[in-house]
mmCIF file of the N, C-alpha and C atoms, coordinates in Angstrom:
data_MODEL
# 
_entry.id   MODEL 
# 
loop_
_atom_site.group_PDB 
_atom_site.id 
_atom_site.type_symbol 
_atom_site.label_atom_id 
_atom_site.label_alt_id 
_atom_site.label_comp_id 
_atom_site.label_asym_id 
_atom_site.label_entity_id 
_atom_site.label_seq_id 
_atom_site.pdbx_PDB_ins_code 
_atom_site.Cartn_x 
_atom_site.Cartn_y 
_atom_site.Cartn_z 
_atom_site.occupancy 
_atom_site.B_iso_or_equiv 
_atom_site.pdbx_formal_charge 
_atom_site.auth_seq_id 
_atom_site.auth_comp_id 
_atom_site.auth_asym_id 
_atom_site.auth_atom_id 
_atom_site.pdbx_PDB_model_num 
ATOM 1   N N  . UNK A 1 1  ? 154.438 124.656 265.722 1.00 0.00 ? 1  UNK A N  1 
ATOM 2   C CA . UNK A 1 1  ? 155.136 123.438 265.368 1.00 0.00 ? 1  UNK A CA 1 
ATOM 3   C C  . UNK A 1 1  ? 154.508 122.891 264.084 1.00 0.00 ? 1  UNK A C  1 
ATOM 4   N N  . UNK A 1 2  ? 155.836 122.150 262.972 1.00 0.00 ? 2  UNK A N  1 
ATOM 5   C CA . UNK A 1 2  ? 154.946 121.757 262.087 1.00 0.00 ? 2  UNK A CA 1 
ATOM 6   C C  . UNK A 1 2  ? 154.483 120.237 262.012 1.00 0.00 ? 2  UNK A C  1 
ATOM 7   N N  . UNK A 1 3  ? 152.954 120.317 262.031 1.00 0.00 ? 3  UNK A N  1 
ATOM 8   C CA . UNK A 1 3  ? 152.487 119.324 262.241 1.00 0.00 ? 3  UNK A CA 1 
ATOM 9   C C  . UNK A 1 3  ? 152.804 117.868 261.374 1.00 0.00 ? 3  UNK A C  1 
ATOM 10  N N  . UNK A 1 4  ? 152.884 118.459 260.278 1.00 0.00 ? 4  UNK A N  1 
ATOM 11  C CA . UNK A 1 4  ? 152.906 117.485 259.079 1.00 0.00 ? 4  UNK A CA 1 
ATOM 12  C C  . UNK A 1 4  ? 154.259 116.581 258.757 1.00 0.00 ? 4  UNK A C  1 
ATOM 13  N N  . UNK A 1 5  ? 155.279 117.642 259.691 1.00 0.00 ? 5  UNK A N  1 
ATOM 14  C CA . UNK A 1 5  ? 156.530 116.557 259.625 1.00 0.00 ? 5  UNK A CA 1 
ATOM 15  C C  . UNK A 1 5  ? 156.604 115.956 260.638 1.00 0.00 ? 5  UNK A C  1 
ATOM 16  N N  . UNK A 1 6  ? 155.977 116.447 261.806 1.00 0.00 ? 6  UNK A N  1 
ATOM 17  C CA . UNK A 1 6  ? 155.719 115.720 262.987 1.00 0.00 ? 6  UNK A CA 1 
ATOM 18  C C  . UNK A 1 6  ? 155.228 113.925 262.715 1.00 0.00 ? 6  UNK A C  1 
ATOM 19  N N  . UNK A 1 7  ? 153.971 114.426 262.112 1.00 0.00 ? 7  UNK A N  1 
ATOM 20  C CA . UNK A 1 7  ? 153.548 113.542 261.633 1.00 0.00 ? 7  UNK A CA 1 
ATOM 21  C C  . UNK A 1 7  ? 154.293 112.118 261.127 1.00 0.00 ? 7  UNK A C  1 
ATOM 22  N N  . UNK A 1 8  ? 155.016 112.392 260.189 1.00 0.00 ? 8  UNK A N  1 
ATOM 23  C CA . UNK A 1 8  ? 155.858 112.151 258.904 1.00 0.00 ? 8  UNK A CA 1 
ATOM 24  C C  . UNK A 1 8  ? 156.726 111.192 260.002 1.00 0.00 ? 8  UNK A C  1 
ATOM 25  N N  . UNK A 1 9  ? 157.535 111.840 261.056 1.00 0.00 ? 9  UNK A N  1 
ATOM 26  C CA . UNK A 1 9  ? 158.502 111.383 262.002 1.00 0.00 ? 9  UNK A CA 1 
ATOM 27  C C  . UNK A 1 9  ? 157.685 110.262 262.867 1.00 0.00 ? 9  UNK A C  1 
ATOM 28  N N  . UNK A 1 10 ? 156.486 110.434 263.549 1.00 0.00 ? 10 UNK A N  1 
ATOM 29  C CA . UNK A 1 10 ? 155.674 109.587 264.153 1.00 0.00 ? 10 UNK A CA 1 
ATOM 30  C C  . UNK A 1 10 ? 155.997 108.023 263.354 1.00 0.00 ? 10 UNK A C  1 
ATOM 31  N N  . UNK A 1 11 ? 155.503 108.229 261.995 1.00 0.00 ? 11 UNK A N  1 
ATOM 32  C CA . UNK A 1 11 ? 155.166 107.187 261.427 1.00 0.00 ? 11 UNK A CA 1 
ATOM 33  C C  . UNK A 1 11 ? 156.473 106.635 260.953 1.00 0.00 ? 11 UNK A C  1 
ATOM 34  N N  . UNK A 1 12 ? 157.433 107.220 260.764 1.00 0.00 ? 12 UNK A N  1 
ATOM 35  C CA . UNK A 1 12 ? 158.693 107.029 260.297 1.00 0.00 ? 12 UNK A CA 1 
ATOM 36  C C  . UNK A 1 12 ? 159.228 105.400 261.739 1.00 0.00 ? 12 UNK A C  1 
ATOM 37  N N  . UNK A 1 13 ? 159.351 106.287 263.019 1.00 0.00 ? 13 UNK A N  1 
ATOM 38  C CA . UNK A 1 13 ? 159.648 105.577 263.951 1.00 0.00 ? 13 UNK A CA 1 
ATOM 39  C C  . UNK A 1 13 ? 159.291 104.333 263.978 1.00 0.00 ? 13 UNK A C  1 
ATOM 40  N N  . UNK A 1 14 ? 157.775 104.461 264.617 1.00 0.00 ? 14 UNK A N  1 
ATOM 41  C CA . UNK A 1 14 ? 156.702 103.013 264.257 1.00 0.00 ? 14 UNK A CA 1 
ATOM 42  C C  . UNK A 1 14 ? 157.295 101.756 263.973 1.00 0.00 ? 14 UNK A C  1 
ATOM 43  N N  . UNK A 1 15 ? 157.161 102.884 262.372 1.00 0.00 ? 15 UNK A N  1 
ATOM 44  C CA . UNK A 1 15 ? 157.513 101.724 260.824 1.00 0.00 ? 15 UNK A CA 1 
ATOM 45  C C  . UNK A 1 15 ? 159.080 100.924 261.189 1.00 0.00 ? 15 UNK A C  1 
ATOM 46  N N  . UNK A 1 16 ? 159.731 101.730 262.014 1.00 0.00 ? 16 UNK A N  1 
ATOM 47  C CA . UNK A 1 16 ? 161.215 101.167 262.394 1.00 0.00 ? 16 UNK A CA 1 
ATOM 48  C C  . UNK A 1 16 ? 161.030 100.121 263.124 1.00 0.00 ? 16 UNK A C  1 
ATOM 49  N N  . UNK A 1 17 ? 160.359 100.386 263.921 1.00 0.00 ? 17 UNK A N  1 
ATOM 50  C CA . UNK A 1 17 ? 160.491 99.642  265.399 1.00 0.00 ? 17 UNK A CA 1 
ATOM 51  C C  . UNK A 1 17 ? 160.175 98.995  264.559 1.00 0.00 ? 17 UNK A C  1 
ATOM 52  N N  . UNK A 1 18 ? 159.085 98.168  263.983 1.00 0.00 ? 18 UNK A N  1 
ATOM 53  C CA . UNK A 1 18 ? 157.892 97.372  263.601 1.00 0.00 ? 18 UNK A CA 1 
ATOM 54  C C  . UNK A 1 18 ? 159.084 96.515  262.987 1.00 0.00 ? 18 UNK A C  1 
ATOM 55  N N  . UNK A 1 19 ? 159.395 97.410  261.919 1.00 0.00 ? 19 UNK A N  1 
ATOM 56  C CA . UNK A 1 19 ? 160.332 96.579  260.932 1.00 0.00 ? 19 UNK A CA 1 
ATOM 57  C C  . UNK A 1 19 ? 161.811 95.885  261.895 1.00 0.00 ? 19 UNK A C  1 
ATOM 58  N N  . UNK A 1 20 ? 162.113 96.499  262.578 1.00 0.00 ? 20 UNK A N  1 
ATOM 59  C CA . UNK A 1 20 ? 163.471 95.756  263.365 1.00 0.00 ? 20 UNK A CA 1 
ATOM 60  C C  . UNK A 1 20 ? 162.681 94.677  263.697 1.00 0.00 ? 20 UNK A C  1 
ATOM 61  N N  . UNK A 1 21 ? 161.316 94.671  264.656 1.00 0.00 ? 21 UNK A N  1 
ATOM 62  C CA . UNK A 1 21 ? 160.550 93.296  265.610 1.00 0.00 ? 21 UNK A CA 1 
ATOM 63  C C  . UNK A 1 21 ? 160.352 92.153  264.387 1.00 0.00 ? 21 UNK A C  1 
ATOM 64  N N  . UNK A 1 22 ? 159.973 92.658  263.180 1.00 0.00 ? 22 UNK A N  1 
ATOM 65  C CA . UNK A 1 22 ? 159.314 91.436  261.969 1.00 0.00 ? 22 UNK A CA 1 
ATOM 66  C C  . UNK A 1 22 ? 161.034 90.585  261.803 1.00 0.00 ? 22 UNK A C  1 
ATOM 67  N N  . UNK A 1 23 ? 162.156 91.335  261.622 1.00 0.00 ? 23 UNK A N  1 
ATOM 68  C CA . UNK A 1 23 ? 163.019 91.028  260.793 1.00 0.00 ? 23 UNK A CA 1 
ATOM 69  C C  . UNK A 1 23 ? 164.392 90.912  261.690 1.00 0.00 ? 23 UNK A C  1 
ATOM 70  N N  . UNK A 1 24 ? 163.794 90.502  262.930 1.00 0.00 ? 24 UNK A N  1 
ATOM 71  C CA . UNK A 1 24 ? 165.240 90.104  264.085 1.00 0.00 ? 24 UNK A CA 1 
ATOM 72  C C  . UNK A 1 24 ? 165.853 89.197  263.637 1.00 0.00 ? 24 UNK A C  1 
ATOM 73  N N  . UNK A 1 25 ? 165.403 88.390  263.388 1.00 0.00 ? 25 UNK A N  1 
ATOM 74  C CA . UNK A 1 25 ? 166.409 87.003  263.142 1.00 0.00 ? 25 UNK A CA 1 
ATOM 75  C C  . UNK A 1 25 ? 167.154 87.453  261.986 1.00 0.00 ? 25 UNK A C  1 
ATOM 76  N N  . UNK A 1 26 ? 167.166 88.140  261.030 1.00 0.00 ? 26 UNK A N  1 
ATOM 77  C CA . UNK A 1 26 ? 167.939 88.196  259.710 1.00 0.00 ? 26 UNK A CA 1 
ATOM 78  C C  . UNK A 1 26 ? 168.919 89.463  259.891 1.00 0.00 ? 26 UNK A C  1 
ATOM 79  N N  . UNK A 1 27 ? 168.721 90.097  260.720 1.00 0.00 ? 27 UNK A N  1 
ATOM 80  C CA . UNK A 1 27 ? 169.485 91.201  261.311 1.00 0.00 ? 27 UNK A CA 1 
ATOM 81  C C  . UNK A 1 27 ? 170.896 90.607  261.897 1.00 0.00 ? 27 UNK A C  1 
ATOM 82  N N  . UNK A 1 28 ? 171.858 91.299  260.939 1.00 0.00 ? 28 UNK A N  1 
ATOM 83  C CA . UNK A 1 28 ? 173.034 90.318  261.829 1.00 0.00 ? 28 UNK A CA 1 
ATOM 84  C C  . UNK A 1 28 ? 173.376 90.706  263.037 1.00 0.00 ? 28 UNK A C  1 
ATOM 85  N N  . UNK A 1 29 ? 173.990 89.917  263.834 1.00 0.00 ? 29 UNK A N  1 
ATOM 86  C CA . UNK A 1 29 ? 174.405 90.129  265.262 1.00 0.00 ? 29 UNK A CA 1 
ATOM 87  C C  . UNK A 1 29 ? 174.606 91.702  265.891 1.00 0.00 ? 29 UNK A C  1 
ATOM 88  N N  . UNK A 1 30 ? 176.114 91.978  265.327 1.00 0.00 ? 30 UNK A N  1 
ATOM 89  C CA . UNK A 1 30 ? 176.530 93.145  265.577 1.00 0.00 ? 30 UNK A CA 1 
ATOM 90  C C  . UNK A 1 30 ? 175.720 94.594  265.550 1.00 0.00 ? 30 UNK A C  1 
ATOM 91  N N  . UNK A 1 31 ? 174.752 94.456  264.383 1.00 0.00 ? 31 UNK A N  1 
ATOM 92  C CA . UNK A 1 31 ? 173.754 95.390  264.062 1.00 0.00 ? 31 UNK A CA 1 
ATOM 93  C C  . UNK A 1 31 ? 172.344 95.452  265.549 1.00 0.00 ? 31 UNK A C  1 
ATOM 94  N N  . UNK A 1 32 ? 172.277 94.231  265.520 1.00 0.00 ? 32 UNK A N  1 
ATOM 95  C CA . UNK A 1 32 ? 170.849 94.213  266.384 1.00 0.00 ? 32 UNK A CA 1 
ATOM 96  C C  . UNK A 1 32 ? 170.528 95.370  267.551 1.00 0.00 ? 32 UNK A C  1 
ATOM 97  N N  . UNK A 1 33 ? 172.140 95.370  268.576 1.00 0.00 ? 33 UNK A N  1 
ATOM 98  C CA . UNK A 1 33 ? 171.854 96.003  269.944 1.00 0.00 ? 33 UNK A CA 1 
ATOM 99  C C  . UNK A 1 33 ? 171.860 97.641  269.388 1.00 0.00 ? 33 UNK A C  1 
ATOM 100 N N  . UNK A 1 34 ? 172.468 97.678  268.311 1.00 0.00 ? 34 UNK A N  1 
ATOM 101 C CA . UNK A 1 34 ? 172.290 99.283  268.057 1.00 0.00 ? 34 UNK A CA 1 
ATOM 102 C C  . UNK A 1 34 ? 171.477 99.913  267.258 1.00 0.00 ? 34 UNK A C  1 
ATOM 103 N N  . UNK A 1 35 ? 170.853 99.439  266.598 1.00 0.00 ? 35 UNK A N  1 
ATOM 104 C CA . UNK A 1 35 ? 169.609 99.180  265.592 1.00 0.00 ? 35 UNK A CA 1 
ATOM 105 C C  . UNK A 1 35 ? 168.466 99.329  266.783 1.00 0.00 ? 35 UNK A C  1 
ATOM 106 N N  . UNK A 1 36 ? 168.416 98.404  267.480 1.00 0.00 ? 36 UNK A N  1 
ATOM 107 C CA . UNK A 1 36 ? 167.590 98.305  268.529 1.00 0.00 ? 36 UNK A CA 1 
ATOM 108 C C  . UNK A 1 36 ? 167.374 99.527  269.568 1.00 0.00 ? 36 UNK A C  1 
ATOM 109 N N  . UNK A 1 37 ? 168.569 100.240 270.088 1.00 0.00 ? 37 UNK A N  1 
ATOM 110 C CA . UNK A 1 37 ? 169.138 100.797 270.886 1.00 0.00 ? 37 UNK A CA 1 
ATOM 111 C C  . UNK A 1 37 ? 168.112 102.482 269.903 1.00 0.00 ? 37 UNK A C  1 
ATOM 112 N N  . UNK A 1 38 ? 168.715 102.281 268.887 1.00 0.00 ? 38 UNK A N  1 
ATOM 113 C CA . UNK A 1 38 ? 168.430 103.864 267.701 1.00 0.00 ? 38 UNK A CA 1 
ATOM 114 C C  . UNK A 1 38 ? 166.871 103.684 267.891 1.00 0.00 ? 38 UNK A C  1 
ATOM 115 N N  . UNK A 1 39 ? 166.041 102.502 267.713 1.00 0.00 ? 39 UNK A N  1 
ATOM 116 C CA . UNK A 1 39 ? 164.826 102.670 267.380 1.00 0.00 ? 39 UNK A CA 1 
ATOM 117 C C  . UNK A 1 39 ? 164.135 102.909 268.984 1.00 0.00 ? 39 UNK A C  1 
ATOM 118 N N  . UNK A 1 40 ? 164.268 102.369 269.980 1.00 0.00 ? 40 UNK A N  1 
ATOM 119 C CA . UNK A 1 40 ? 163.908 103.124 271.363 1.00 0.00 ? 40 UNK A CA 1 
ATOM 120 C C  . UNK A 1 40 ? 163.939 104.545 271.644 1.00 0.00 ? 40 UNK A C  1 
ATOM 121 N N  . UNK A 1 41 ? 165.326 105.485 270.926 1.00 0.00 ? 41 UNK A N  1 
ATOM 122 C CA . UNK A 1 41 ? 165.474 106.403 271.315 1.00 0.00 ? 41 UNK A CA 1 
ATOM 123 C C  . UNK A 1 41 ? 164.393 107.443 270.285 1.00 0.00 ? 41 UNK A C  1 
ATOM 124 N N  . UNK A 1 42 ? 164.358 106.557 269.361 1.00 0.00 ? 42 UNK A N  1 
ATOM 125 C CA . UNK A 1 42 ? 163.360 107.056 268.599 1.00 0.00 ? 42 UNK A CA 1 
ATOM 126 C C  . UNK A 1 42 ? 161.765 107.425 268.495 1.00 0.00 ? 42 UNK A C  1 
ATOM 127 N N  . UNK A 1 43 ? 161.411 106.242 269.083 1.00 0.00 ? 43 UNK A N  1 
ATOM 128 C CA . UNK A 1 43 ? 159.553 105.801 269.590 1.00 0.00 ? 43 UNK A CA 1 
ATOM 129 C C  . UNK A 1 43 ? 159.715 106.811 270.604 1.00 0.00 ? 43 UNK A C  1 
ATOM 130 N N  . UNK A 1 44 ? 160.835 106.636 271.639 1.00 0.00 ? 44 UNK A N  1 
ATOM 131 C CA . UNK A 1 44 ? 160.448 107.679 272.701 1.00 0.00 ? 44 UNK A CA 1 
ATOM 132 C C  . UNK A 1 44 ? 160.379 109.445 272.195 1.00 0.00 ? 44 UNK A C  1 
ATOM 133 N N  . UNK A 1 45 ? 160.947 109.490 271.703 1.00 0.00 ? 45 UNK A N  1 
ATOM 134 C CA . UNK A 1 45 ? 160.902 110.942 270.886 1.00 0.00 ? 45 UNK A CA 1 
ATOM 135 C C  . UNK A 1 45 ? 159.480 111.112 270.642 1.00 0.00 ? 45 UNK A C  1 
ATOM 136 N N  . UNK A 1 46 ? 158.935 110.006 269.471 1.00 0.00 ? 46 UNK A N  1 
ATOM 137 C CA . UNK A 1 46 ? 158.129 110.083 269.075 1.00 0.00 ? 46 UNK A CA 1 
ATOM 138 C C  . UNK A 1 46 ? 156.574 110.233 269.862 1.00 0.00 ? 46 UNK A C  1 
ATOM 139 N N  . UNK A 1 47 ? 156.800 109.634 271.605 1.00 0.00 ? 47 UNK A N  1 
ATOM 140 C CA . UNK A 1 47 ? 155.622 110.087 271.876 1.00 0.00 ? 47 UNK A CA 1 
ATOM 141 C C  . UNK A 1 47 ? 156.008 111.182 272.629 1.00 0.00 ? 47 UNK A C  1 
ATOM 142 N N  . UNK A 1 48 ? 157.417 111.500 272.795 1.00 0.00 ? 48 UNK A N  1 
ATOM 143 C CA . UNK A 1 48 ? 156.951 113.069 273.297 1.00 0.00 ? 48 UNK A CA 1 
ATOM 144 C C  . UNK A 1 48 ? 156.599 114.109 272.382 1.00 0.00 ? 48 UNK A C  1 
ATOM 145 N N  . UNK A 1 49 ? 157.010 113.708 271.120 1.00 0.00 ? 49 UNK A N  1 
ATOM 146 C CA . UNK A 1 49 ? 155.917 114.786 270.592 1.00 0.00 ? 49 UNK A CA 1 
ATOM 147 C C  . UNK A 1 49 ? 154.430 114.523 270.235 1.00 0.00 ? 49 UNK A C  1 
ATOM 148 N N  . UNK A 1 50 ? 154.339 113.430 270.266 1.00 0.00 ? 50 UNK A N  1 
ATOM 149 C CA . UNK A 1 50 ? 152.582 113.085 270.489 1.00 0.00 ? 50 UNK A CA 1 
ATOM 150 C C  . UNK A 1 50 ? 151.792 113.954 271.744 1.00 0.00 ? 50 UNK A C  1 
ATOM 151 N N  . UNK A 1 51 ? 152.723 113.916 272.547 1.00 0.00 ? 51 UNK A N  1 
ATOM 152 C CA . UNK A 1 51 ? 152.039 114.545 273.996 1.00 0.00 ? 51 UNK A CA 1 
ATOM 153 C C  . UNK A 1 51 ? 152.313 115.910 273.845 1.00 0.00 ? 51 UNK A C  1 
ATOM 154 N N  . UNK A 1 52 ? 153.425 115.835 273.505 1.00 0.00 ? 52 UNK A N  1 
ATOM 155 C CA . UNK A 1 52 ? 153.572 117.802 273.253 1.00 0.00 ? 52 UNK A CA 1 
ATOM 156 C C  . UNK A 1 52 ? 152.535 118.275 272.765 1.00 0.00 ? 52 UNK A C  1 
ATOM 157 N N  . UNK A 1 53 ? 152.147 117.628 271.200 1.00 0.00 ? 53 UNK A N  1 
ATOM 158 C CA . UNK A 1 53 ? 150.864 118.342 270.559 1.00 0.00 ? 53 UNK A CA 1 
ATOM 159 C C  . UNK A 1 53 ? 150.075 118.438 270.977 1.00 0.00 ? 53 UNK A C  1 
ATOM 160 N N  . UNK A 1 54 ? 149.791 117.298 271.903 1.00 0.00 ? 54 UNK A N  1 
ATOM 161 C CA . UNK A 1 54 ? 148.202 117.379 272.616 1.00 0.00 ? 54 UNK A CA 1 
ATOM 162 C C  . UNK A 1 54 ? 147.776 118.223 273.753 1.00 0.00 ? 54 UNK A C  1 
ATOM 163 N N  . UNK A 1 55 ? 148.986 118.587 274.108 1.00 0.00 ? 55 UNK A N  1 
ATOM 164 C CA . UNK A 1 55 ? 149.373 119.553 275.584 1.00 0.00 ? 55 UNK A CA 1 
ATOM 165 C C  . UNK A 1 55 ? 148.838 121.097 274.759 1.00 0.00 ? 55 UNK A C  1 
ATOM 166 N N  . UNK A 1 56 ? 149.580 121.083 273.747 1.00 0.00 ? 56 UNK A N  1 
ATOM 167 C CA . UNK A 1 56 ? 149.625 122.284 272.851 1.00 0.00 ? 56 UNK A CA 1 
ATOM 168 C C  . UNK A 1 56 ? 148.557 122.698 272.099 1.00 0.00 ? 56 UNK A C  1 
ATOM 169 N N  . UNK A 1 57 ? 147.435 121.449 271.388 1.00 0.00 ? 57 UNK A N  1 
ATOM 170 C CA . UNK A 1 57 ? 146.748 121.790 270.802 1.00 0.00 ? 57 UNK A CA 1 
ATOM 171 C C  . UNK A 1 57 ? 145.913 123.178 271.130 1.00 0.00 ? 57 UNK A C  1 
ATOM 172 N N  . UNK A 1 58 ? 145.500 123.272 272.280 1.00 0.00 ? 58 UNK A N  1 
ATOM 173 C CA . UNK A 1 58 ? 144.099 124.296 272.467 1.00 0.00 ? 58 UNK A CA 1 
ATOM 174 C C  . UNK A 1 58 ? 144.936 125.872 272.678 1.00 0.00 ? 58 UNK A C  1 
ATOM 175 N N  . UNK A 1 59 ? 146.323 125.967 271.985 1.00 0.00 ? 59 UNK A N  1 
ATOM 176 C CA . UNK A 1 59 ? 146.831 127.068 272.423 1.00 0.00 ? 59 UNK A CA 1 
ATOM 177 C C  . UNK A 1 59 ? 147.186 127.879 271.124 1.00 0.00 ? 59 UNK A C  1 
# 
């Protein structure tokens, strides 16, 4: 697996979530629940491949 886009995606997510939580209120309505909705499905991705790697590392 490549690590480095792994990586890349980890931080990508984060930075989403983070940025939707700072900037709710200016987010218009209609946008919020699916914006919201994309960045969950996302973080969760994101720690299954956190755990994947770590499962994987010693192999």
């Amino acid at each position: 697996m490549n690590t480095q886009s792994t990586l890349i995606f980890v931080i990508a997510a984060f930075v989403l979530g983070g940025v939707i939580i700072m900037y709710r209120n200016s987010i218009p309505t209609p946008l919020r629940r699916p914006l919201a909705m994309a960045a969950i499905v996302f973080i969760l991705f994101a720690f299954f491949l956190i755990v994947y790697s770590l499962t994987t590392m010693g192999s």
